[in-house]
N, C-alpha and C positions, 0 to 999 in steps of 0.2 A: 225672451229672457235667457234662455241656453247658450242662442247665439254669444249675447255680451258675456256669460258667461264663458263661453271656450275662448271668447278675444283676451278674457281678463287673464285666462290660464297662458294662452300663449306668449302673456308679455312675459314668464317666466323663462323660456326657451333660451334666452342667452345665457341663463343661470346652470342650465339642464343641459349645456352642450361642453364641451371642454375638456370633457371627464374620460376621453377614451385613451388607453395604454400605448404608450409612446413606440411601441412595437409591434403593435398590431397586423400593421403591413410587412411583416418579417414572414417567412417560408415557415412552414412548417416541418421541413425535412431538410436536413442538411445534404449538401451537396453529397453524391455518393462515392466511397473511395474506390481508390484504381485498382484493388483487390475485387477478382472474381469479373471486374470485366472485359467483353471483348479488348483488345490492343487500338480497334481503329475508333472503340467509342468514347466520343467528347463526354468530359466532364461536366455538369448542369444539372439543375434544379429539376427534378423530376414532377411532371404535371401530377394536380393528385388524381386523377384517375389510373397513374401508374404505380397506383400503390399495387407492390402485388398480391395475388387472393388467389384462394384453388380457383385449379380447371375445371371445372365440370364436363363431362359427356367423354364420347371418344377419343382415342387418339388420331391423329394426323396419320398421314399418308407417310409423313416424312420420319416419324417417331417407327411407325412400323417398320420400315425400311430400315433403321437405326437398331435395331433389337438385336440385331446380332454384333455391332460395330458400338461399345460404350468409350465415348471417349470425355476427359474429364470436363470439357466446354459443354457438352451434352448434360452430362450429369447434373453440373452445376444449373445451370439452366431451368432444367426437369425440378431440384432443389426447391431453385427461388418462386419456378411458377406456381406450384404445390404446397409447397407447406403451410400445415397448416398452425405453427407458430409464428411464422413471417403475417400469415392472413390476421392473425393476434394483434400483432404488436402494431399492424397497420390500421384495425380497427380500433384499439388506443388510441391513438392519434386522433382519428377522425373524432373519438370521446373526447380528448380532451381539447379539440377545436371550438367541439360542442360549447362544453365549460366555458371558456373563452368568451365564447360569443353570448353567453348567458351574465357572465361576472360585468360586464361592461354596463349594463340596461339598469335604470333606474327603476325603483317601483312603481306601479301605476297609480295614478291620480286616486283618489276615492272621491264620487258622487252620494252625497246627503242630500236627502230631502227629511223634512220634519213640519209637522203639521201643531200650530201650538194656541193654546188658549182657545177650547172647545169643551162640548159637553161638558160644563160645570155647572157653576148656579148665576142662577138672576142675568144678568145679560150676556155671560157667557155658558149658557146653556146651548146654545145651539154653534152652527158654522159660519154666523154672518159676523161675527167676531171676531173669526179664526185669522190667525197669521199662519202662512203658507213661508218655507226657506227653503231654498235649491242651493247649493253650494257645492263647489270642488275643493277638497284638500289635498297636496300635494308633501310628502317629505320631501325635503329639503339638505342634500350633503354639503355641509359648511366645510369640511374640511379632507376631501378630498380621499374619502372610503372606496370611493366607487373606481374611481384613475389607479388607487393606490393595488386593490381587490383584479381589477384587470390586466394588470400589469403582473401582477402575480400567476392571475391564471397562463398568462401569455409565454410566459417564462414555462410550464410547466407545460404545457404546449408544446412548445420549443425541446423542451426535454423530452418528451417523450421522443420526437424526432430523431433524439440523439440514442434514445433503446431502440426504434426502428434499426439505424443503422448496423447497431450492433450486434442486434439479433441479424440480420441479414451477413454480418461476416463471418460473427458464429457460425453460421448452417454452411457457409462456403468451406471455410474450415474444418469443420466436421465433415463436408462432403471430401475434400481435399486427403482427410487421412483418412477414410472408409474407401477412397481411391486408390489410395498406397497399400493398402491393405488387401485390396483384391488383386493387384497387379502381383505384389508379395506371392501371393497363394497363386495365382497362373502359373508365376517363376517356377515354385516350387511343387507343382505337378508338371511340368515339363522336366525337372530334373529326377523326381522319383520317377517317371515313368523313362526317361532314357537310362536310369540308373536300374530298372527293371528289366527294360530291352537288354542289360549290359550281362544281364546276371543272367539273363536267358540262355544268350550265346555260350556264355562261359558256362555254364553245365553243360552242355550240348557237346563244347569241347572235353570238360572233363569228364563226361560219360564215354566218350570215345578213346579218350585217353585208360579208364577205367578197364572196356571190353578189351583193350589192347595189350594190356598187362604193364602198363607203363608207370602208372601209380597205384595205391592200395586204393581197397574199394570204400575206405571209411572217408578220403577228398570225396567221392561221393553222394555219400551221406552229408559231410560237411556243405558243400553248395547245393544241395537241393535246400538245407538250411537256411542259405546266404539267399535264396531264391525265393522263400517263401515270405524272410524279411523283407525284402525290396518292395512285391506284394503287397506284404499290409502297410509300409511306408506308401506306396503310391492312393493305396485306396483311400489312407486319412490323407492326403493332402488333398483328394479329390473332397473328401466331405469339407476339410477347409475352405476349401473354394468356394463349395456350393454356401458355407454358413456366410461368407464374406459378400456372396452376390447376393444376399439376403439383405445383410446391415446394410449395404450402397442401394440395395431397391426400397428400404425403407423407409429411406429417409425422406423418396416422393411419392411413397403409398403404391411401388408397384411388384410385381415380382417377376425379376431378369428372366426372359426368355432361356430356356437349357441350351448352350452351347454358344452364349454369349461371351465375348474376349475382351475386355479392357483395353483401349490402345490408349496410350501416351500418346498426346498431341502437344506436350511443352518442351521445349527444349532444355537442355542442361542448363541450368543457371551459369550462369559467369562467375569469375570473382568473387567471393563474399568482400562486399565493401569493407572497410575500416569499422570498428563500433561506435568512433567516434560520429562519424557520416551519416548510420542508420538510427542514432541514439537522436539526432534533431528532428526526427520525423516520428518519436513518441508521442509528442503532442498534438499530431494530425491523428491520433485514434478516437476513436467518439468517447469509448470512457475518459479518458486525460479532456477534450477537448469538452464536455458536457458539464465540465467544472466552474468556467466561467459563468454559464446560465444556473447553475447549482447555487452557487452565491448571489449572483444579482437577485432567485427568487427568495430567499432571506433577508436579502435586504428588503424586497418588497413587501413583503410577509413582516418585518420590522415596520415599516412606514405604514403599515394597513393599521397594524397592534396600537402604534402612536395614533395615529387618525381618528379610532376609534375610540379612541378617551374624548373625543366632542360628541355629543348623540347628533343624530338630526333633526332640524327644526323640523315642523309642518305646518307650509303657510295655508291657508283657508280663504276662498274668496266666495263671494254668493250674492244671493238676491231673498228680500222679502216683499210676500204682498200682503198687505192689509186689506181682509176681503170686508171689512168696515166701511172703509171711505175706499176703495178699491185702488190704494197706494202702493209705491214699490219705492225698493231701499235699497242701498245696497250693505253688505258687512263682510268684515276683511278677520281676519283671528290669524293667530299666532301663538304656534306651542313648543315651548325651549324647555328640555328636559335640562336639570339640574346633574351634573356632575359628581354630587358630594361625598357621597362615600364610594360605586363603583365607577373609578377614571381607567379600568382596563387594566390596572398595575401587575397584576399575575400574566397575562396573555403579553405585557410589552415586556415582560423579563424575562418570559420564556421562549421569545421571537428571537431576542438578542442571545440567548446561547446557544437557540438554534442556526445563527448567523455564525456565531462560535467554533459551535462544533460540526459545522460543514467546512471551515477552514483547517481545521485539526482532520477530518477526516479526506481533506483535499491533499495536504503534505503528507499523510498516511497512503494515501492510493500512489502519491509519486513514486515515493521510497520503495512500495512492493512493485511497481513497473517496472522502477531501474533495474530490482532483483530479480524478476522475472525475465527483462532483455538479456542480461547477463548470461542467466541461466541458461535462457534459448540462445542466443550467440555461440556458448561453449558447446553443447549438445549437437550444433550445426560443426562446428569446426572438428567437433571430436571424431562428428560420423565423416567427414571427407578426410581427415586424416585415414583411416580405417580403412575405409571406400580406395584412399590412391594403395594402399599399401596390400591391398589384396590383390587390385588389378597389377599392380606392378612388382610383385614378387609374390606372393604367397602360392595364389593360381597360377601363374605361369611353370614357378619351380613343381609345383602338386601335380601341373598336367604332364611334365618332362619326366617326373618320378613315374607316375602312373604305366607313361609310352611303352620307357626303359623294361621297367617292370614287366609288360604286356610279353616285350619281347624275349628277355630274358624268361618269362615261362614257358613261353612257346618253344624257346631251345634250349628247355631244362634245367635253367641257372639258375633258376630261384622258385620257390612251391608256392603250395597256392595259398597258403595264410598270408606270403608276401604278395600276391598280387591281392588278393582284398584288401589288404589293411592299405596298398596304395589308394587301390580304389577308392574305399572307404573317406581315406583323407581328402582330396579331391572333390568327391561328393558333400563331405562337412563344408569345405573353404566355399565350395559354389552356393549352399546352404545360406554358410555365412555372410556371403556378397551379396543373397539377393535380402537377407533379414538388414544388412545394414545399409542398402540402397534404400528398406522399408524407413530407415530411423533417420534417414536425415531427410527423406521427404518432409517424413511427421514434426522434424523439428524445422524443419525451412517452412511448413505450414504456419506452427505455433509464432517460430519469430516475425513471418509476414501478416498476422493476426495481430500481432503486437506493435506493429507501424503502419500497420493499414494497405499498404502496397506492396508489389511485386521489388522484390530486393533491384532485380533489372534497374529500375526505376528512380532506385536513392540518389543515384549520384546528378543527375540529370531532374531532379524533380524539387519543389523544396515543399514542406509540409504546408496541408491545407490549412486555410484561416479556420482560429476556433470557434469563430462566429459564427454567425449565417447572414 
Protein backbone atom coordinates (compact mmCIF):
# COMPACT_ATOMS: atom_id res chain seq x y z
CA UNK A 1 0.00 0.00 0.00
CA UNK A 2 3.01 2.68 0.68
CA UNK A 3 4.25 1.70 -2.64
CA UNK A 4 0.76 2.98 -4.51
CA UNK A 5 1.06 5.39 -2.07
CA UNK A 6 4.62 7.15 -3.22
CA UNK A 7 3.38 6.34 -7.09
CA UNK A 8 0.32 8.52 -6.17
CA UNK A 9 2.69 11.26 -4.64
CA UNK A 10 4.99 11.27 -7.53
CA UNK A 11 2.40 11.96 -10.09
CA UNK A 12 2.71 15.40 -8.40
CA UNK A 13 6.34 15.97 -9.53
CA UNK A 14 5.48 17.87 -12.63
CA UNK A 15 3.61 20.12 -10.42
CA UNK A 16 6.87 20.30 -7.75
CA UNK A 17 9.38 21.03 -10.53
CA UNK A 18 9.45 24.53 -12.43
CA UNK A 19 9.88 26.55 -9.32
CA UNK A 20 13.72 27.04 -9.38
CA UNK A 21 15.23 30.88 -9.83
CA UNK A 22 15.77 31.92 -13.33
CA UNK A 23 19.44 32.76 -12.07
CA UNK A 24 20.52 30.27 -10.23
CA UNK A 25 23.28 29.27 -12.53
CA UNK A 26 24.67 32.71 -12.25
CA UNK A 27 28.53 32.96 -10.32
CA UNK A 28 28.38 34.01 -7.20
CA UNK A 29 31.43 36.50 -7.44
CA UNK A 30 31.72 38.92 -10.02
CA UNK A 31 34.52 38.90 -12.13
CA UNK A 32 37.40 40.59 -10.26
CA UNK A 33 38.61 44.19 -11.15
CA UNK A 34 42.09 45.01 -12.69
CA UNK A 35 42.87 47.00 -9.46
CA UNK A 36 45.51 45.32 -7.12
CA UNK A 37 46.24 42.61 -9.85
CA UNK A 38 49.17 41.22 -11.14
CA UNK A 39 49.50 43.01 -15.00
CA UNK A 40 49.85 39.46 -16.68
CA UNK A 41 46.69 38.17 -14.92
CA UNK A 42 43.63 37.23 -16.91
CA UNK A 43 40.49 38.45 -15.88
CA UNK A 44 37.79 35.45 -14.75
CA UNK A 45 35.58 34.08 -12.69
CA UNK A 46 37.41 33.00 -9.68
CA UNK A 47 36.76 29.15 -8.55
CA UNK A 48 35.04 29.20 -5.24
CA UNK A 49 37.60 27.48 -3.48
CA UNK A 50 39.65 30.76 -4.26
CA UNK A 51 37.76 32.61 -2.06
CA UNK A 52 40.37 33.90 -0.02
CA UNK A 53 40.66 33.04 4.01
CA UNK A 54 43.76 33.44 6.59
CA UNK A 55 47.00 31.49 6.33
CA UNK A 56 47.30 29.47 8.93
CA UNK A 57 50.99 28.13 10.18
CA UNK A 58 54.42 29.38 9.03
CA UNK A 59 55.80 31.46 6.75
CA UNK A 60 57.37 30.48 3.46
CA UNK A 61 60.83 30.25 2.64
CA UNK A 62 60.15 33.05 0.20
CA UNK A 63 58.22 35.49 2.75
CA UNK A 64 61.20 35.15 4.97
CA UNK A 65 63.59 36.06 2.42
CA UNK A 66 61.24 39.14 1.57
CA UNK A 67 61.39 40.62 5.22
CA UNK A 68 63.73 42.90 4.63
CA UNK A 69 62.61 43.88 0.82
CA UNK A 70 58.45 45.09 1.20
CA UNK A 71 57.36 45.92 -1.94
CA UNK A 72 53.69 47.04 -2.52
CA UNK A 73 52.72 43.62 -4.95
CA UNK A 74 54.03 41.90 -1.66
CA UNK A 75 52.05 43.79 0.62
CA UNK A 76 49.10 43.67 -1.23
CA UNK A 77 49.25 39.96 -1.65
CA UNK A 78 50.25 39.37 2.22
CA UNK A 79 46.73 41.72 2.49
CA UNK A 80 44.34 39.66 0.57
CA UNK A 81 45.69 36.25 1.74
CA UNK A 82 45.18 37.24 5.55
CA UNK A 83 42.65 39.22 6.24
CA UNK A 84 40.62 38.53 8.08
CA UNK A 85 37.67 40.80 6.89
CA UNK A 86 38.18 39.58 3.36
CA UNK A 87 37.86 35.71 5.11
CA UNK A 88 34.22 37.67 6.40
CA UNK A 89 32.74 38.76 3.56
CA UNK A 90 33.92 35.53 1.66
CA UNK A 91 32.09 33.40 4.35
CA UNK A 92 28.92 35.69 3.69
CA UNK A 93 28.86 34.48 0.52
CA UNK A 94 29.18 31.06 1.08
CA UNK A 95 25.99 32.00 3.87
CA UNK A 96 24.06 33.40 1.51
CA UNK A 97 24.57 30.54 -1.26
CA UNK A 98 23.51 28.58 1.54
CA UNK A 99 20.09 30.58 1.74
CA UNK A 100 19.79 30.22 -1.81
CA UNK A 101 19.95 26.77 -1.96
CA UNK A 102 17.55 26.49 0.88
CA UNK A 103 14.78 29.31 -0.63
CA UNK A 104 14.42 27.01 -3.65
CA UNK A 105 13.06 23.39 -1.79
CA UNK A 106 9.63 22.81 -1.30
CA UNK A 107 8.23 21.67 2.00
CA UNK A 108 8.28 18.03 2.81
CA UNK A 109 5.40 15.95 2.18
CA UNK A 110 3.52 14.94 5.65
CA UNK A 111 2.83 10.97 6.25
CA UNK A 112 -0.68 10.44 8.49
CA UNK A 113 -1.54 7.56 9.60
CA UNK A 114 -4.96 7.37 11.83
CA UNK A 115 -6.50 4.51 13.30
CA UNK A 116 -10.52 5.03 13.53
CA UNK A 117 -13.70 3.55 14.81
CA UNK A 118 -12.24 1.23 17.74
CA UNK A 119 -12.65 0.69 21.40
CA UNK A 120 -16.25 1.98 21.57
CA UNK A 121 -19.35 0.21 22.24
CA UNK A 122 -21.29 -2.80 20.96
CA UNK A 123 -19.60 -3.77 17.81
CA UNK A 124 -17.15 -1.18 17.80
CA UNK A 125 -15.50 -2.24 20.96
CA UNK A 126 -12.80 -3.91 19.80
CA UNK A 127 -10.22 -3.74 16.43
CA UNK A 128 -11.95 -5.94 14.13
CA UNK A 129 -14.04 -2.91 13.09
CA UNK A 130 -11.32 -0.57 12.91
CA UNK A 131 -10.54 1.42 9.84
CA UNK A 132 -6.68 1.73 9.40
CA UNK A 133 -5.66 5.41 6.86
CA UNK A 134 -2.09 5.92 5.61
CA UNK A 135 -1.85 9.03 3.59
CA UNK A 136 0.60 11.60 2.23
CA UNK A 137 -0.17 15.50 2.30
CA UNK A 138 1.70 17.64 0.37
CA UNK A 139 1.46 21.68 0.08
CA UNK A 140 1.00 22.80 -2.86
CA UNK A 141 2.43 26.63 -4.35
CA UNK A 142 -0.27 27.71 -6.81
CA UNK A 143 1.19 30.79 -7.44
CA UNK A 144 4.63 30.70 -7.70
CA UNK A 145 6.09 31.69 -3.69
CA UNK A 146 8.76 29.34 -4.13
CA UNK A 147 10.38 30.61 -7.91
CA UNK A 148 9.53 34.06 -6.71
CA UNK A 149 11.40 33.38 -2.81
CA UNK A 150 14.44 31.93 -4.81
CA UNK A 151 14.95 34.29 -7.14
CA UNK A 152 15.17 36.77 -4.33
CA UNK A 153 17.57 34.89 -2.36
CA UNK A 154 19.65 34.57 -5.65
CA UNK A 155 19.81 38.02 -6.23
CA UNK A 156 21.06 38.51 -2.61
CA UNK A 157 23.64 36.05 -3.31
CA UNK A 158 24.79 37.80 -6.16
CA UNK A 159 24.99 40.80 -3.89
CA UNK A 160 26.74 39.72 -1.53
CA UNK A 161 29.43 38.88 -4.24
CA UNK A 162 29.29 42.35 -5.04
CA UNK A 163 30.48 43.43 -1.05
CA UNK A 164 33.16 40.66 -1.56
CA UNK A 165 34.55 42.70 -4.20
CA UNK A 166 34.47 45.61 -2.51
CA UNK A 167 35.72 44.73 0.57
CA UNK A 168 38.63 43.12 -1.42
CA UNK A 169 39.45 46.73 -3.05
CA UNK A 170 38.86 48.38 0.10
CA UNK A 171 41.90 46.41 1.74
CA UNK A 172 43.99 47.06 -1.57
CA UNK A 173 43.46 50.55 -1.09
CA UNK A 174 43.96 50.82 2.29
CA UNK A 175 47.02 48.88 1.77
CA UNK A 176 48.04 51.13 -1.24
CA UNK A 177 47.99 54.26 1.16
CA UNK A 178 49.56 52.61 4.40
CA UNK A 179 52.22 52.06 1.55
CA UNK A 180 52.54 55.63 0.72
CA UNK A 181 52.79 56.37 4.04
CA UNK A 182 55.72 54.26 4.87
CA UNK A 183 57.64 55.23 1.95
CA UNK A 184 56.68 59.11 3.10
CA UNK A 185 58.38 58.25 6.44
CA UNK A 186 61.68 56.36 4.89
CA UNK A 187 61.75 59.75 2.56
CA UNK A 188 61.84 61.54 5.60
CA UNK A 189 64.41 59.74 7.71
CA UNK A 190 66.76 59.86 4.95
CA UNK A 191 66.46 63.53 4.75
CA UNK A 192 66.64 64.39 8.74
CA UNK A 193 69.32 62.10 9.17
CA UNK A 194 71.43 63.74 5.98
CA UNK A 195 70.07 67.06 7.29
CA UNK A 196 71.82 65.89 10.75
CA UNK A 197 75.05 64.65 9.04
CA UNK A 198 74.87 68.28 7.63
CA UNK A 199 74.71 70.03 10.95
CA UNK A 200 77.40 67.74 12.25
CA UNK A 201 80.02 68.91 9.64
CA UNK A 202 78.99 72.40 10.17
CA UNK A 203 79.74 72.70 13.90
CA UNK A 204 82.92 70.88 13.37
CA UNK A 205 83.45 73.83 10.92
CA UNK A 206 82.26 76.48 13.15
CA UNK A 207 84.04 74.98 16.14
CA UNK A 208 87.18 75.55 14.41
CA UNK A 209 86.29 78.67 13.04
CA UNK A 210 85.50 79.53 16.74
CA UNK A 211 89.05 78.30 18.28
CA UNK A 212 90.55 80.41 15.35
CA UNK A 213 89.17 83.54 16.44
CA UNK A 214 87.41 84.12 13.31
CA UNK A 215 83.72 84.31 14.62
CA UNK A 216 82.34 85.00 18.16
CA UNK A 217 81.96 82.13 20.28
CA UNK A 218 78.11 82.65 20.80
CA UNK A 219 77.82 80.97 16.43
CA UNK A 220 78.84 78.35 18.60
CA UNK A 221 76.55 77.98 20.94
CA UNK A 222 74.14 78.84 18.22
CA UNK A 223 74.99 75.48 16.02
CA UNK A 224 75.42 73.13 18.64
CA UNK A 225 71.57 74.55 18.90
CA UNK A 226 70.88 73.85 15.17
CA UNK A 227 72.65 70.33 15.96
CA UNK A 228 70.68 69.23 18.77
CA UNK A 229 67.35 70.19 16.53
CA UNK A 230 68.39 68.16 13.58
CA UNK A 231 68.73 65.15 16.36
CA UNK A 232 65.43 65.18 17.62
CA UNK A 233 63.96 65.91 14.01
CA UNK A 234 65.79 62.56 12.87
CA UNK A 235 64.80 60.56 15.85
CA UNK A 236 60.85 61.46 15.49
CA UNK A 237 60.91 60.67 11.94
CA UNK A 238 62.60 57.35 12.88
CA UNK A 239 59.69 56.69 15.35
CA UNK A 240 57.41 57.69 12.32
CA UNK A 241 58.65 55.22 10.54
CA UNK A 242 58.68 52.45 12.88
CA UNK A 243 54.55 53.70 13.80
CA UNK A 244 53.94 53.46 9.89
CA UNK A 245 55.62 49.85 9.54
CA UNK A 246 53.13 48.95 12.18
CA UNK A 247 49.89 50.19 10.34
CA UNK A 248 51.35 48.33 6.81
CA UNK A 249 52.25 45.14 9.06
CA UNK A 250 48.65 45.25 10.45
CA UNK A 251 46.74 45.09 8.18
CA UNK A 252 48.05 41.17 7.64
CA UNK A 253 48.54 40.42 11.31
CA UNK A 254 52.32 40.73 11.17
CA UNK A 255 55.05 42.74 12.50
CA UNK A 256 57.86 44.26 9.92
CA UNK A 257 61.12 42.80 10.56
CA UNK A 258 63.54 46.05 11.95
CA UNK A 259 65.32 47.31 9.11
CA UNK A 260 62.83 46.51 6.63
CA UNK A 261 62.59 49.36 3.35
CA UNK A 262 59.69 49.71 1.24
CA UNK A 263 60.62 49.67 -2.43
CA UNK A 264 58.34 50.99 -5.07
CA UNK A 265 57.89 48.56 -7.64
CA UNK A 266 55.20 50.83 -9.88
CA UNK A 267 56.18 52.92 -12.09
CA UNK A 268 55.11 56.66 -12.54
CA UNK A 269 51.78 56.84 -13.82
CA UNK A 270 51.33 58.28 -17.24
CA UNK A 271 49.03 61.09 -18.09
CA UNK A 272 46.10 61.50 -16.00
CA UNK A 273 43.54 60.71 -18.76
CA UNK A 274 40.80 63.22 -19.46
CA UNK A 275 37.76 62.95 -16.62
CA UNK A 276 35.55 62.57 -19.18
CA UNK A 277 37.58 59.06 -20.16
CA UNK A 278 37.76 57.80 -16.47
CA UNK A 279 34.25 59.14 -15.59
CA UNK A 280 32.67 55.82 -18.03
CA UNK A 281 34.53 53.39 -16.00
CA UNK A 282 32.39 54.60 -12.69
CA UNK A 283 30.06 52.11 -13.42
CA UNK A 284 32.47 49.12 -13.46
CA UNK A 285 32.90 49.76 -9.48
CA UNK A 286 30.93 46.95 -7.59
CA UNK A 287 29.12 49.79 -5.53
CA UNK A 288 27.61 51.59 -8.81
CA UNK A 289 27.44 48.17 -10.56
CA UNK A 290 25.71 46.09 -7.43
CA UNK A 291 22.62 48.48 -8.26
CA UNK A 292 21.32 46.55 -10.92
CA UNK A 293 20.98 43.25 -8.61
CA UNK A 294 19.88 45.87 -5.76
CA UNK A 295 16.57 46.44 -7.71
CA UNK A 296 15.96 43.29 -9.47
CA UNK A 297 15.87 41.85 -5.70
CA UNK A 298 12.95 44.30 -5.04
CA UNK A 299 11.47 43.59 -7.65
CA UNK A 300 11.53 39.93 -6.47
CA UNK A 301 10.78 40.58 -3.00
CA UNK A 302 7.65 42.63 -4.82
CA UNK A 303 6.60 39.48 -6.84
CA UNK A 304 7.01 37.11 -3.64
CA UNK A 305 4.69 39.92 -1.43
CA UNK A 306 2.08 39.62 -4.53
CA UNK A 307 2.44 35.68 -4.78
CA UNK A 308 1.72 35.54 -1.33
CA UNK A 309 -1.64 36.92 -1.17
CA UNK A 310 -2.73 32.97 -2.70
CA UNK A 311 -1.92 30.51 0.47
CA UNK A 312 -1.09 27.15 -0.46
CA UNK A 313 -3.22 24.31 -1.24
CA UNK A 314 -2.55 20.88 0.34
CA UNK A 315 -3.26 18.08 -1.69
CA UNK A 316 -3.92 14.66 0.46
CA UNK A 317 -3.64 11.28 -1.15
CA UNK A 318 -3.99 7.73 0.84
CA UNK A 319 -5.34 4.44 1.40
CA UNK A 320 -7.94 2.82 3.93
CA UNK A 321 -8.31 -0.68 5.12
CA UNK A 322 -11.28 -1.97 6.50
CA UNK A 323 -10.17 -4.58 9.01
CA UNK A 324 -14.02 -5.80 8.88
CA UNK A 325 -14.34 -7.29 5.66
CA UNK A 326 -10.46 -6.71 5.23
CA UNK A 327 -11.10 -3.85 2.24
CA UNK A 328 -8.95 -1.10 0.98
CA UNK A 329 -10.03 2.40 -0.47
CA UNK A 330 -8.47 4.77 -1.51
CA UNK A 331 -9.13 8.86 -0.53
CA UNK A 332 -7.85 12.01 -2.03
CA UNK A 333 -8.57 15.68 0.18
CA UNK A 334 -7.98 18.87 -0.60
CA UNK A 335 -7.36 22.11 1.60
CA UNK A 336 -7.80 25.86 -0.02
CA UNK A 337 -7.12 28.41 2.63
CA UNK A 338 -9.44 31.33 2.07
CA UNK A 339 -8.09 34.67 1.38
CA UNK A 340 -10.60 37.06 2.97
CA UNK A 341 -9.42 39.31 5.30
CA UNK A 342 -5.32 38.60 5.40
CA UNK A 343 -4.38 38.89 1.20
CA UNK A 344 -0.72 40.06 2.25
CA UNK A 345 -1.78 43.99 1.67
CA UNK A 346 0.78 45.53 4.29
CA UNK A 347 3.89 43.23 3.09
CA UNK A 348 2.99 44.07 -0.95
CA UNK A 349 2.95 47.93 0.04
CA UNK A 350 5.89 47.74 1.76
CA UNK A 351 7.80 45.58 -1.05
CA UNK A 352 6.80 48.34 -3.41
CA UNK A 353 8.49 51.36 -1.55
CA UNK A 354 10.98 49.25 -0.82
CA UNK A 355 11.46 48.82 -4.72
CA UNK A 356 11.01 52.69 -4.49
CA UNK A 357 13.35 53.62 -2.29
CA UNK A 358 16.17 51.53 -3.63
CA UNK A 359 15.74 53.56 -6.88
CA UNK A 360 15.84 56.94 -5.00
CA UNK A 361 18.74 55.54 -3.06
CA UNK A 362 20.47 54.28 -6.52
CA UNK A 363 20.32 58.04 -8.11
CA UNK A 364 21.56 59.14 -4.51
CA UNK A 365 24.77 56.91 -4.47
CA UNK A 366 25.21 58.25 -8.40
CA UNK A 367 25.09 61.85 -7.54
CA UNK A 368 27.69 61.35 -4.47
CA UNK A 369 30.08 59.11 -6.96
CA UNK A 370 30.19 61.83 -9.41
CA UNK A 371 31.13 64.13 -6.33
CA UNK A 372 33.53 62.03 -5.04
CA UNK A 373 35.26 61.47 -8.81
CA UNK A 374 35.53 65.01 -8.98
CA UNK A 375 36.84 65.49 -5.93
CA UNK A 376 39.60 62.81 -6.29
CA UNK A 377 40.36 63.85 -9.96
CA UNK A 378 41.11 67.50 -8.52
CA UNK A 379 43.10 66.39 -5.46
CA UNK A 380 45.25 64.12 -8.20
CA UNK A 381 45.78 67.09 -10.58
CA UNK A 382 46.36 69.55 -7.47
CA UNK A 383 49.22 67.30 -6.08
CA UNK A 384 51.10 66.75 -9.76
CA UNK A 385 50.66 70.38 -10.29
CA UNK A 386 52.68 70.90 -6.86
CA UNK A 387 54.79 67.75 -7.43
CA UNK A 388 56.00 69.42 -11.27
CA UNK A 389 56.59 72.71 -9.47
CA UNK A 390 58.83 71.70 -6.71
CA UNK A 391 60.89 69.30 -8.99
CA UNK A 392 61.23 72.06 -11.52
CA UNK A 393 61.90 75.12 -9.72
CA UNK A 394 61.41 75.40 -6.07
CA UNK A 395 64.33 72.49 -5.33
CA UNK A 396 66.50 73.22 -7.77
CA UNK A 397 66.52 77.27 -6.98
CA UNK A 398 66.66 76.09 -2.85
CA UNK A 399 69.69 73.62 -3.72
CA UNK A 400 71.64 76.71 -5.94
CA UNK A 401 70.86 79.07 -2.90
CA UNK A 402 71.87 76.65 -0.37
CA UNK A 403 75.51 75.73 -2.67
CA UNK A 404 76.09 79.66 -3.04
CA UNK A 405 75.32 80.08 0.40
CA UNK A 406 77.92 77.06 1.55
CA UNK A 407 80.31 78.85 -0.34
CA UNK A 408 80.04 82.23 0.45
CA UNK A 409 80.41 81.11 4.22
CA UNK A 410 83.23 79.48 3.69
CA UNK A 411 85.00 82.69 2.31
CA UNK A 412 83.27 84.92 4.80
CA UNK A 413 80.49 86.58 2.63
CA UNK A 414 77.74 85.65 4.38
CA UNK A 415 77.19 84.30 8.44
CA UNK A 416 75.88 81.57 9.67
CA UNK A 417 72.09 82.59 10.34
CA UNK A 418 72.43 82.84 6.36
CA UNK A 419 73.66 79.51 5.71
CA UNK A 420 70.96 77.79 8.09
CA UNK A 421 68.12 79.60 7.00
CA UNK A 422 69.43 78.37 3.32
CA UNK A 423 69.66 75.12 4.63
CA UNK A 424 66.68 75.23 6.47
CA UNK A 425 64.66 76.11 3.30
CA UNK A 426 65.96 73.46 1.25
CA UNK A 427 65.38 70.76 3.85
CA UNK A 428 61.46 72.34 4.22
CA UNK A 429 60.99 72.10 0.08
CA UNK A 430 62.67 68.31 0.16
CA UNK A 431 60.11 67.78 3.16
CA UNK A 432 57.54 69.14 1.09
CA UNK A 433 58.13 66.93 -2.08
CA UNK A 434 58.27 63.85 -0.31
CA UNK A 435 54.66 64.94 1.93
CA UNK A 436 53.30 65.78 -1.59
CA UNK A 437 54.59 62.68 -3.58
CA UNK A 438 52.75 61.17 -0.21
CA UNK A 439 49.18 63.02 -1.44
CA UNK A 440 48.91 62.25 -4.83
CA UNK A 441 49.70 58.53 -4.25
CA UNK A 442 46.85 58.72 -1.66
CA UNK A 443 44.67 60.36 -4.03
CA UNK A 444 45.60 58.45 -7.30
CA UNK A 445 44.77 55.48 -4.77
CA UNK A 446 41.22 56.94 -3.74
CA UNK A 447 40.43 57.85 -7.57
CA UNK A 448 41.64 54.14 -8.75
CA UNK A 449 39.29 52.84 -5.84
CA UNK A 450 36.59 54.79 -7.50
CA UNK A 451 36.76 53.13 -11.14
CA UNK A 452 38.00 50.04 -10.05
CA UNK A 453 41.29 50.11 -12.25
CA UNK A 454 44.73 51.16 -12.73
CA UNK A 455 44.26 54.79 -14.51
CA UNK A 456 47.22 53.04 -16.98
CA UNK A 457 44.31 51.12 -18.08
CA UNK A 458 41.25 53.73 -18.98
CA UNK A 459 42.11 54.58 -22.04
CA UNK A 460 42.69 51.08 -23.42
CA UNK A 461 40.15 49.18 -21.27
CA UNK A 462 36.11 49.85 -21.32
CA UNK A 463 34.28 49.36 -18.02
CA UNK A 464 33.38 45.78 -16.80
CA UNK A 465 29.70 44.43 -17.40
CA UNK A 466 27.42 45.29 -14.33
CA UNK A 467 26.11 41.90 -14.47
CA UNK A 468 27.65 38.79 -13.82
Amino acid sequence: MLRLLFVLLGALAPVLTGCASPIRSTPSLPPPRTLGLPPDMAIGQPAPDDRTLPVAGGRTDAEAKSDRVITLELAIQRVLARSPDLAAAAEAVRAREGDARQASLWPNPELIGEAENFSGSGDRDKFESAEYTVSLAQPIDVSGKIRSQATAADYERRISGWDYEATRLDLITSTRKAFAVLVAAQRTVDLTNELARLADNLAAAVDARVRAGKVPPVEGTRIVVVKSAARAEALKAEQELSTAQAALSALWGEIVAPGSRAKEDRSPAAELPPPEVLERLLAGAPEAARWSDEIALREAELRLARASAFPDITASVGARHFADNDDYAFIAGLAVPLPVVDRNQGAIAAAASRRTEAERRKAAFLARQQAEFRASYDAVRRAEISLRSLDGRIIPAAQSVFSATTAGYQAGKFSLIDLLDAQRTLFEAQIQRVETQSELTTALADLERLIARPVEAAQTSMPEAQTK
